[in-house]
N, C-alpha and C positions, 0 to 999 in steps of 0.2 A: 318882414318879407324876405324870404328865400331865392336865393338866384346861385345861379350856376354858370360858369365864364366860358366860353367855348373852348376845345381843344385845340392847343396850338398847332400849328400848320409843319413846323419843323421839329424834326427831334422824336426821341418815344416818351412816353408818358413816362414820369417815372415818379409818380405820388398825388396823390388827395391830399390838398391843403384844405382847412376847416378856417375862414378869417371870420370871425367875431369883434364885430365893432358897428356901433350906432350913426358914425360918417358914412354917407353914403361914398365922398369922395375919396375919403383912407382908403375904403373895400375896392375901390377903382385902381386904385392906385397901389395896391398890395395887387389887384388881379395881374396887372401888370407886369407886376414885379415876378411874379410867378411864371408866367408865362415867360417872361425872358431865361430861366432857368430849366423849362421845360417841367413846369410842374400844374398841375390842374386845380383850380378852387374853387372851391362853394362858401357861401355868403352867409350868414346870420347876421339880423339885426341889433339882437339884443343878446342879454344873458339864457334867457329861457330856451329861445330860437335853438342858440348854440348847443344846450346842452341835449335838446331832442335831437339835432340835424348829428350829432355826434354819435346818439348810441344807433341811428340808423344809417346814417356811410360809413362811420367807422373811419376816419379820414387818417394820414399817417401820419399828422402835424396839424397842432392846433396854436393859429395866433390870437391871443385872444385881450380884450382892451381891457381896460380896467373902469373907465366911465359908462355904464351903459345904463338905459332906463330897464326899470319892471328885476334886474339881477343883476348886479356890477359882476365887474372880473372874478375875482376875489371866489364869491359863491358860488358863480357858473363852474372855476375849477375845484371845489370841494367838493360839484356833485356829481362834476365827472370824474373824481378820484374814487369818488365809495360808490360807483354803479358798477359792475359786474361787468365783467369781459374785459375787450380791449382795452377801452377806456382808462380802464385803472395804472395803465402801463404806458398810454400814447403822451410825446411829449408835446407841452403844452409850453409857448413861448407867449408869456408876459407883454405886451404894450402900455406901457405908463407915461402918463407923460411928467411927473414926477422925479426926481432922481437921489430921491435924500433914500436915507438907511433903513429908515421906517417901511418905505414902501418896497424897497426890496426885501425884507424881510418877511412881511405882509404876503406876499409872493412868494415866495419859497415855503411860507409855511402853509399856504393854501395848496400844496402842491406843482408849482409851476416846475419845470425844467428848465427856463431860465428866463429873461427880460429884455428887451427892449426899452430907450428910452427918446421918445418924442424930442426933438422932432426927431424924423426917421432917415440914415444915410441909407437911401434906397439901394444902391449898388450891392454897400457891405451887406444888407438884410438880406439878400439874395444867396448869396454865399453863406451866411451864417444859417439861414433856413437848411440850405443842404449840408451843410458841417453837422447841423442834430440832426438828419434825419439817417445821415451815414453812422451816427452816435446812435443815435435810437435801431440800427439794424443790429449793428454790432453787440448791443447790449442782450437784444433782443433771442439772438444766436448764442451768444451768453448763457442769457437763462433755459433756452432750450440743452445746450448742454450738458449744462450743471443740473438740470432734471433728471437729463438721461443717464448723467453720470451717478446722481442718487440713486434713483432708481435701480442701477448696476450693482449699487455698491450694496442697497437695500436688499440684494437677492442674494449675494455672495456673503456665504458665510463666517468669512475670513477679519479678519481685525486689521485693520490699517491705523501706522503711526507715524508721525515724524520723532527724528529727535538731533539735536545734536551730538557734534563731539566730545561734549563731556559726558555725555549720559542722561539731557533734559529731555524729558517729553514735552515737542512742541504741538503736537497734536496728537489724538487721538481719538479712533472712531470702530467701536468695538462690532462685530462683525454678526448677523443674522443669529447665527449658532450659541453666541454668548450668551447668557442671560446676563439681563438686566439688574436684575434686582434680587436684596440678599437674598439666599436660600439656605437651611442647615447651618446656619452662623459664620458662612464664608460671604465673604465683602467681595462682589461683584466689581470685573473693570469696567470702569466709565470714564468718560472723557475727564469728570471731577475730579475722580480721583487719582488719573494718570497725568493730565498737562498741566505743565510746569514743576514737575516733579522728578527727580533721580530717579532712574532706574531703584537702585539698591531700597528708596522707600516703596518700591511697587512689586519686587518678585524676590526669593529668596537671594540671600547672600551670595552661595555659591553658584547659583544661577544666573544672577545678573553680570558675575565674574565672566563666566562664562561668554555670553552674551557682549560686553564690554571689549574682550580680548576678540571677537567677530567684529565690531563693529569699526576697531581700529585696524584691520586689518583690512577693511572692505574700503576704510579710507584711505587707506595705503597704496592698494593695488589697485581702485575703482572696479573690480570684479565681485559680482553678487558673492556672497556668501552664506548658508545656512544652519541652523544648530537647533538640535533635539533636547528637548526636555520632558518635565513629567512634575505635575502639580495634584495635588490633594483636595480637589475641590469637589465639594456637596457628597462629602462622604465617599467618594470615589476617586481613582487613580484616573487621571486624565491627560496622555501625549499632546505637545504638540510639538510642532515646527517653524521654527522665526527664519523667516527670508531678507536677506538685508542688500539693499542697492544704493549707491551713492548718488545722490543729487546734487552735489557739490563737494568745493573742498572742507566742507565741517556738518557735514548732513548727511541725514540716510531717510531710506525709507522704508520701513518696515511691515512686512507682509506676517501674522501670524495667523496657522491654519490649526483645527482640533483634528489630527492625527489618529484617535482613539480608536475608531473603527477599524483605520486601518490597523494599526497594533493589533489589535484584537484579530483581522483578518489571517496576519500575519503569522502571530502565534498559532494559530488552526492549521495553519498548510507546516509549520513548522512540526506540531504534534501527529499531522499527514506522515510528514515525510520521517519521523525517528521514533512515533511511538508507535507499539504493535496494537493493531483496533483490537484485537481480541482479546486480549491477557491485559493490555495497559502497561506494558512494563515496555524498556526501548527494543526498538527494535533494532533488523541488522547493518542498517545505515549507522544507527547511532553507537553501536557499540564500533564497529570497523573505525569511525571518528575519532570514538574515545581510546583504544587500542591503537592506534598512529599518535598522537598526542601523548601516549603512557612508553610507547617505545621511542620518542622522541627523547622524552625527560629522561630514559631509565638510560639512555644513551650519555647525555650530557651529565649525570650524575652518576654514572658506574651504580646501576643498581639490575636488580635481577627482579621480573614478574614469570609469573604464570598463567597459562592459557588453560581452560579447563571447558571440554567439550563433553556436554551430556545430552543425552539418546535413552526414549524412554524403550525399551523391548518388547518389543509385541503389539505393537500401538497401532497397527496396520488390524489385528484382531479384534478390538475394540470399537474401530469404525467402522469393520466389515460385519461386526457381531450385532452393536449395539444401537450402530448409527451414528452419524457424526454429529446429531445434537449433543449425546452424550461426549462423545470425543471433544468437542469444544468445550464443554463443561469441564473434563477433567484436566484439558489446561489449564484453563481459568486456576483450576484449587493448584496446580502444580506451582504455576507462576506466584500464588499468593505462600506457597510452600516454600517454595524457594528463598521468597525476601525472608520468609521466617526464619529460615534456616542459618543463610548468611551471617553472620557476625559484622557490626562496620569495622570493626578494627579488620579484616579478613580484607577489607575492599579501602577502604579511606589512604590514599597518600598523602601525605602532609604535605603542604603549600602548594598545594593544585587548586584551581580557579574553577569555577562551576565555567564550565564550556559557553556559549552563545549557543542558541536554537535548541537546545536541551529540555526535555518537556517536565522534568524533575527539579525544584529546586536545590535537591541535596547530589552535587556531581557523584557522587559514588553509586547512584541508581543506576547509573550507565552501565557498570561494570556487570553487570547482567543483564543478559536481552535474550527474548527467543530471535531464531536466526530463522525460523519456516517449520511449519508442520510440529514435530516432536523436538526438536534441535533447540537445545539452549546453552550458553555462554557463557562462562563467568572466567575474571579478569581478576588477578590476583595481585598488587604493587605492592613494592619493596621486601620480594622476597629474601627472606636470609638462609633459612633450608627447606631441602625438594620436604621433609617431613608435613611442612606446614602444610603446604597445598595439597598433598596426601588425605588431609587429616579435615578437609575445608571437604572432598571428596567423597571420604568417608562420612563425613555428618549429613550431606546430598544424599549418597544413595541410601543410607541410613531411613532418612525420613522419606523417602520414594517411598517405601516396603511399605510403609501404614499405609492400613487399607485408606480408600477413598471413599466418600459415603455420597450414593448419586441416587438420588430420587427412590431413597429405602435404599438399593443398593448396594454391597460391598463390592468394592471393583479393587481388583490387586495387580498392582505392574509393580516393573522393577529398572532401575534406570545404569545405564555402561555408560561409563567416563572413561573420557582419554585426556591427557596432561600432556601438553608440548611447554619448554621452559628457554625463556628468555637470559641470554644468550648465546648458552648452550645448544638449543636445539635448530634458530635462523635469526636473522636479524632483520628480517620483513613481516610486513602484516600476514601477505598471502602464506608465506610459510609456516609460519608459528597457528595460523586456524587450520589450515591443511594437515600439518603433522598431529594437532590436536584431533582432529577426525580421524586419521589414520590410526593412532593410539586407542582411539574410541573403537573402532570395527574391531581391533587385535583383544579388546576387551569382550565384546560381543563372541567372539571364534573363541576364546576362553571359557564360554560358558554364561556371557551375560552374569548384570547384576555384580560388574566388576570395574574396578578402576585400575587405567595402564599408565604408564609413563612411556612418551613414544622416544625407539631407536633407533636409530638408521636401518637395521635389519629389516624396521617392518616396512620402510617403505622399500626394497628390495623385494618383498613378500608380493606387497602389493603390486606394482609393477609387472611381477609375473605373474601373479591374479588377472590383470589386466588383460595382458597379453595373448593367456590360456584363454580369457571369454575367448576375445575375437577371433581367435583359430578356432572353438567350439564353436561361434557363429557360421564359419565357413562350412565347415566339414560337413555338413548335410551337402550345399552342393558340391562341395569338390568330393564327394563319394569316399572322404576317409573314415565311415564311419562302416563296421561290418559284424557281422552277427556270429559266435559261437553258440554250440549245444551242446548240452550236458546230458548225456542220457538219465534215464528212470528206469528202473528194474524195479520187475515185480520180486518181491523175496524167495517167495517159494520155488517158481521156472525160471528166475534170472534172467528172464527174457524183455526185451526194450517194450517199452509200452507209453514211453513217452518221452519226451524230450523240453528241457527249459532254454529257452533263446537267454543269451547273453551279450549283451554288445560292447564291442568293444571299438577302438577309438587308437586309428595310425596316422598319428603325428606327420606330417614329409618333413621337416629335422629334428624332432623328437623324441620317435621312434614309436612304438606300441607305448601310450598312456592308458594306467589304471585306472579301473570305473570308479576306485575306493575317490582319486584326486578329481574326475569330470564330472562323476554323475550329483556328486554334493553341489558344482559348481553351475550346472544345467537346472538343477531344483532352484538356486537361488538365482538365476537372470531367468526363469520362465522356457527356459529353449529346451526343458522335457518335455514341455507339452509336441510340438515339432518332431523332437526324434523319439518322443513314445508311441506317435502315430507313426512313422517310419516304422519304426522297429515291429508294431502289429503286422501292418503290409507285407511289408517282408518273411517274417516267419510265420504269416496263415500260406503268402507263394511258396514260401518253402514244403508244407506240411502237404499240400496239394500239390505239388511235383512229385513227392515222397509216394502220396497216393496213388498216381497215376502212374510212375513209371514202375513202382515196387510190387502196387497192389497190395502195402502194407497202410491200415490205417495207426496212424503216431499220433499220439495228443501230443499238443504245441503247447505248453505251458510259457503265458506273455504277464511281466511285472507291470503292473499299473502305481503310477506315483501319487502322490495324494494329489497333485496338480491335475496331472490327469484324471482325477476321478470327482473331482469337481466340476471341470468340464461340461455344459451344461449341453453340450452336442457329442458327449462321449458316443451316448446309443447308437446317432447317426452314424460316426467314425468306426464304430465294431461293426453295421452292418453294410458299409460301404465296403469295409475291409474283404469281407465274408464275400459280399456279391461279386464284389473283380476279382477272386481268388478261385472262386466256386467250393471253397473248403466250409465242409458240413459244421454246423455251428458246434458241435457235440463235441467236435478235434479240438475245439480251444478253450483254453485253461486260462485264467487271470488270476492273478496273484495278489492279494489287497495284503498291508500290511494292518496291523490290529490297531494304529495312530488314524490312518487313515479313514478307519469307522464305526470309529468312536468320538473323529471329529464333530460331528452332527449328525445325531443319531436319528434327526427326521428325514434331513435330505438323502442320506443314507439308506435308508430304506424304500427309499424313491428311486435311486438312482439304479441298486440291487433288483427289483421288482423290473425294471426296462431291461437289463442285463440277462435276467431268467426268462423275460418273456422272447427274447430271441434265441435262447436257448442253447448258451455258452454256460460252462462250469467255472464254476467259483471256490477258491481258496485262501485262508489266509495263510502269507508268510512271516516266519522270522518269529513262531508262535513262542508263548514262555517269556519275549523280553519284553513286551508292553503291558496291557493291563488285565491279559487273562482273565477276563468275565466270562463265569460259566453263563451268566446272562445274555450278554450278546450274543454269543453263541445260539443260543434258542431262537431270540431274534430275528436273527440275520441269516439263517439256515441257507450258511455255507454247504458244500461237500465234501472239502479235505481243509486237513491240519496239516503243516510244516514245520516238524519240531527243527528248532534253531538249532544251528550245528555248535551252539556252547555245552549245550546238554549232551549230545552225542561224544566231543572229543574227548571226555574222560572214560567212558565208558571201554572195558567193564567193569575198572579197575574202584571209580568212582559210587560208590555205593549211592548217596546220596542223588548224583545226579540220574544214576539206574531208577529209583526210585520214582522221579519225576517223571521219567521218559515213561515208564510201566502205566504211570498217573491216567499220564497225557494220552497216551493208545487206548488205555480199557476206557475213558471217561469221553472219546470220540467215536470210538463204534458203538457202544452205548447211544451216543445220541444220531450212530447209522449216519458216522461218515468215516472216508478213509484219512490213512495216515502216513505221511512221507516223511522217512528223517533225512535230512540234511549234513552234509560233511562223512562220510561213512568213509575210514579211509585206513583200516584194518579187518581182516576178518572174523577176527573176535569180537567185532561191534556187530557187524554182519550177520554172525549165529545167535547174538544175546539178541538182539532185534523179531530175528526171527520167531525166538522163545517167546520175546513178548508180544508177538503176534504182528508186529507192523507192518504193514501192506506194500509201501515201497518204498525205494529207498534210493539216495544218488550221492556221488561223492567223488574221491582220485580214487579211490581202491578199484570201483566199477568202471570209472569212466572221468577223462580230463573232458573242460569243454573242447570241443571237437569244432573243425567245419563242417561245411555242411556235405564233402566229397567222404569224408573219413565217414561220417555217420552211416552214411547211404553203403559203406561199405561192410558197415558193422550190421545195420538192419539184412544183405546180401546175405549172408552166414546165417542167418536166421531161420530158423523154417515158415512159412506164410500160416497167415492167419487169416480168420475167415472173414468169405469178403463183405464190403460193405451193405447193409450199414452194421460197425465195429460193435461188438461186447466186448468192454474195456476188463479187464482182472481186476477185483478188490476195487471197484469203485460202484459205491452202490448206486442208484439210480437216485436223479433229485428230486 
């Protein structure tokens, strides 16, 4: 029979007592007891009673007798030890009446949590009931922890140990990430094989040193300490990190994490950050690195290096030409040319360290890197003569000149070096690659496919290079830039029939600058494009002023530069020109030189075809010094020839060149165009011209360039010609 004792009237409940015993009186008297403590009980008669009433309340405390019919004590607690749930855990206080060895032992091994023994000091029962049930929370909290904390440690993949101050492993609990079990013939950490063991029998020698000089020191100062390693395990190199914190004065506790990923992350942003993705070789972080570190040593050792800056020529043509697929490609072989070429002896210093963060294991890879685009580097230590580095230069541009073979392809470039030298030339990073560029352009202005040694001169040079852009950038708006004319004579009437614009360029504290020194320097920053269109505008206003107030029509003969004739809104700009001028297309004259088309002999002929269809004439300049294609010629069915004034200034005396010029006249009106010489600046050249037929002619003998008040004064003395629209003399019809 089953019963259940009322709720006490005072106090909060604070437990399910479970009393098991065959006395009706003891149950009474344990209900009692209970209630004076504020605890709640239910009743079992016997052993059977107790173990059903048990898996169905679940009580929090089980007193239970040890004489009872149908299941003594003893049984009732083995089978609520092996049922399932609470039970297995809830403490269970023994009643014996009993008190010899036996029967406690008989009890403890049935599971109890502990005994009583008849008769019963009902007071102390009361208190000891609540002394285990406060044992039984606590335990209970316990095991919920140390679940939780399994559980934590089950998911982190970190290795946890203790050990002492000498080096013993007192525990050890190897961490999610580890494997267990051998793999590749490496022996796995495990608790077996780590606790109670010295370090020095679990990780290598100089490692565990390592580790040892941490872990006394972590006892020293009670401050965490950590230290990096690197083990050989399952065939692979594998990082980690031991984290060490003191738990006393002869203990630690040790955290070890697998690092590897990280490593590995590590090296990638490293290889990011110093090697060049395209080539593979270092880039300009890692050389600038390695160059501060070589001028550091050459400093503390009295030694001399070399800075060596190469620049391939023309490599802007190759991307424009080919495409920058290929342009990438022919780095690639350069960069692998390069290390060919090199020598290590040429690059290796003795007793230098391979760097940190280095993406080469051999430090002397540093010493070359592309620095951007075509720009490559190379670093010379312990030089003893400029001859060497010379000669490291010459084997560079040497092996540039072979050809490159690109998808069938032969591709030919050629590479300028400049040499700045350590500690002659500066004794900073910034200035020794600066002076090395510098050295490089004065190689380029030599003619390319040349190595410099830089001198203070050049950057003098350069400075006023400089200088000149930024006053050429101005001068368009501050109006210092102004136009001469050179007149044209027809040979036979000596009368003006045309006029070449010339511009020229007044300094405000320079004074008048030569086109030979701005116009090279306007082709190479782009600002021809700018004052070629100027310079149109101006001299189509001029040739229509001439028109309008003279009633003389003047052909305007205007120099187009190869920039400007690439210009893919040239057309636009001629006949914008034309239209705000109101000057008849027929007055103006452009002057192509024989580089500029023959540059691309398709777009060429494109360009030419929009030029005729608005119905400007065409000439080329400077004829005889480029590639003299009787070819193009037919092609490109110019109107006039400009024999170059080299051919002219010998004449008449110069047989040979007579010969030429005679060439050039009868092989141009044959193909019914005329013919202007250039530089005419005797009248003996003037008559033999004549002889040979040349249609016209300009020079000092006839005419300096002029402005444009002197011209108008020279056309005034003229007698008028008929008026518009102009039949030009000796210019046939295109």
């Amino acid at each position: 029979m089953m019963r259940v004792s009322p709720s006490p009237q005072r106090g909060a409940q604070r437990g399910i007592v479970l009393i098991a015993d065959d006395d009706p009186v003891m149950r009474l008297l344990m209900l009692e007891m209970l209630q004076q403590v504020g605890l709640e009980g239910i009743e079992a008669a016997d052993g059977r009673e107790a173990v059903a009433l048990a898996a169905a309340r679940r009580p929090d405390l089980i007193l239970m007798d040890v004489e009872m019919p149908h299941q003594d004590g003893f049984a009732a607690c083995r089978a609520i030890r092996r049922s399932e749930g609470p039970g297995a855990s809830v403490p269970i206080v023994m009643v014996t009446g009993g008190d010899d060895i036996e029967a406690v032992t008989s009890a403890y091994e049935a599971g109890a949590t502990d005994f009583v023994s008849k008769p019963i000091n009902w007071p102390i029962l009361g208190h000891r009931v609540l002394y285990v049930l406060r044992a039984s929370d606590a335990i209970a909290r316990l095991r919920i922890a140390d679940a939780q904390n399994r559980a934590v440690l089950a998911a982190i993949p970190d290795t946890f140990f203790r050990m002492n101050g000498d080096g013993f492993y007192l525990d050890y609990e190897p961490g999610r990430g580890f494997p267990s079990r051998e793999r590749d013939g490496a022996v796995p950490f495990t608790s077996e094989r780590c606790v109670g063991r010295h370090i020095t029998e679990v990780l290598p020698k100089d490692i565990a040193a390592r580790v040892m000089a941490q872990l006394g020191e972590v006892l020293r100062s009670q401050q965490i300490r950590s230290i990096e390693y690197e083990l050989l395990r399952f065939g692979a190199t594998q990082h980690f990190e031991a984290r060490l914190v003191a738990t006393g004065p002869s203990e630690v506790l040790g955290l070890v994490r697998d690092i590897s990923e990280r490593k590995r992350s590590e090296e990638q942003i490293r290889r990011l950050a110093y090697c060049d993705s395209l080539t593979g070789i270092p880039n300009r972080q890692a050389f600038l690195e390695t160059l501060e570190r070589e001028l550091q040593r050459s400093k503390v050792g009295n030694k001399k290096f070399a800075v060596l800056f190469m620049d391939l020529d023309a490599f802007k043509r190759i991307n424009d030409t080919l495409g920058h697929n290929v342009g990438d490609h022919l780095l690639k072989i350069v960069s692998e040319r390069l290390r060919e070429t090199i020598r290590p002896s040429d690059l290796v210093s003795r007793g230098e360290a391979a760097p940190d963060g280095v993406p080469d294991n051999d430090s002397s890879s540093t010493k070359f890197a592309r620095l951007g685009g075509d720009e490559f580097t190379i670093l010379i230590p312990d030089l003893e003569r400029v001859e060497h580095a010379l000669n490291v230069a010459h084997r560079v541009k040497e092996a540039m000149r072979r050809p490159f073979l690109i998808d069938g392809n032969e591709i030919f470039v050629t590479a300028s070096i400049g040499i700045s030298l350590f500690p002659e030339d500066g004794d900073d990073c910034n200035s020794l690659l600066k002076f090395a560029d510098t050295a490089m352009y004065h190689a380029k202005n030599c003619g390319k496919n040349n190595a410099k040694l830089y001198s203070s001169s050049l950057t003098m040079q350069i400075m006023s290079h400089v200088k000149l852009e930024v006053g050429l950038r101005k001068a368009l708006q501050n109006d210092e830039l102004y136009l001469l004319y050179q007149p044209q004579l027809d040979v036979r009437s000596l009368e003006i029939v045309g006029v070449e614009a010339l511009v020229r360029w007044r300094h405000p504290e320079r004074g008048i600058i030569s086109p030979t020194e701005f116009i090279p320097l306007a082709e190479e920053t782009g600002l021809i494009v700018p004052i070629g269109e100027w310079v149109l505008r101006t001299a189509c206003n001029q040739a229509r002023a001439w028109q309008h107030a003279l009633r003389r029509s003047v052909r305007m003969a205007v120099n187009l530069s190869a920039k400007q004739f690439k210009d893919e809104n040239l057309s636009q700009i001629v006949l914008s020109a034309l239209d705000e001028t109101g000057l008849d297309p027929k007055l103006l004259e452009l002057e192509l030189t024989e580089g500029t088309l023959m540059d691309d002999a398709k777009a060429t002929l494109a360009t030419l075809e929009q030029l005729r269809g608005i119905g400007v004439y065409l000439s080329i300049d400077d004829f005889g010094t480029g590639y003299s294609s009787m070819n193009y010629l037919k092609r490109f069915d110019v109107r006039a020839l400009k024999i170059d004034r080299s051919f002219i200034c010998g004449l008449p005396q110069d047989s040979e060149n007579a010969a030429i010029t005679r060439a050039i006249i009868a092989m141009a009106h044959g193909l019914k165009m005329a013919v202007v010489a250039e530089g005419v600046e005797t009248d003996e050249q003037l008559v033999l011209l004549e002889q040979f037929g040349c249609d016209l002619v300009q020079g000092y003998f006839l005419g300096h360039p002029s402005s444009a008040d002197a011209i108008t004064q020279m056309l005034r003395q003229l007698p008028a010609v008929l008026p518009a629209p102009p039949v030009l003399p000796a210019l046939p019809a295109p």
